[in-house]
N, C-alpha and C positions, 0 to 999 in steps of 0.2 A: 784303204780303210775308209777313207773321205767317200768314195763312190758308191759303197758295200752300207753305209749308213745311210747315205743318201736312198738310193734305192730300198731301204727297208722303212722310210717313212714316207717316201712318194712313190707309189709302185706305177710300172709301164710308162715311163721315159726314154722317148726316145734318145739318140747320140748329143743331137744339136741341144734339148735343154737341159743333157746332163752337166753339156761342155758349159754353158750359160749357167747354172747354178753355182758349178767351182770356179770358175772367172779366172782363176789363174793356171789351169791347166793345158797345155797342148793339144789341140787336137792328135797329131799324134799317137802322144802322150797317153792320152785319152781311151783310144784307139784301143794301141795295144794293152793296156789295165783291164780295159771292158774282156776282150779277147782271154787275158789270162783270168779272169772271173768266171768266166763264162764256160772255159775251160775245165777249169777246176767244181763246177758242179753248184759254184755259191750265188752263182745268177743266171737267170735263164730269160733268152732272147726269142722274139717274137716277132717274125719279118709279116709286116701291111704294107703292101704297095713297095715303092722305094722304100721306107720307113723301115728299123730294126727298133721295135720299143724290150726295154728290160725290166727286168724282176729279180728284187731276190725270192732266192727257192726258201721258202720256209722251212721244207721237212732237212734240208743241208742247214742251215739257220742255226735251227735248233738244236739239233746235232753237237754241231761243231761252234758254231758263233753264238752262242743264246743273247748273249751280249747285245747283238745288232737289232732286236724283235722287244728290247727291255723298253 
């Protein structure tokens, strides 16, 4: 939930200052949350270079979370 709001008010972060904003999460931890989001259609990932930046998907968002876009 913490990542899923996160990314709906700061779009296209990378892993490294998602992990830096939540401060007490595990890499990880981190990891696999990103993964099962990403999975699930509610963020969508953007590989630059080494770099994987994210987003929440708005048109899923809306949909299902309008909550996260409020």
């Amino acid at each position: 939930m913490k990542i899923a709001l996160l990314l709906a008010k700061e779009s296209n972060l990378c892993f490294t200052a998602v992990g830096e904003r939540l401060e007490t999460v595990a890499g990880s931890t981190l990891s696999h949350h990103l993964k099962q989001l990403t999975d699930s259609g509610l963020i969508d990932s953007r590989k630059n270079g080494s770099f994987i930046h994210y987003n929440v998907n708005r048109k899923v968002a809306e949909k299902f979370a309008p909550f996260l876009l409020a």
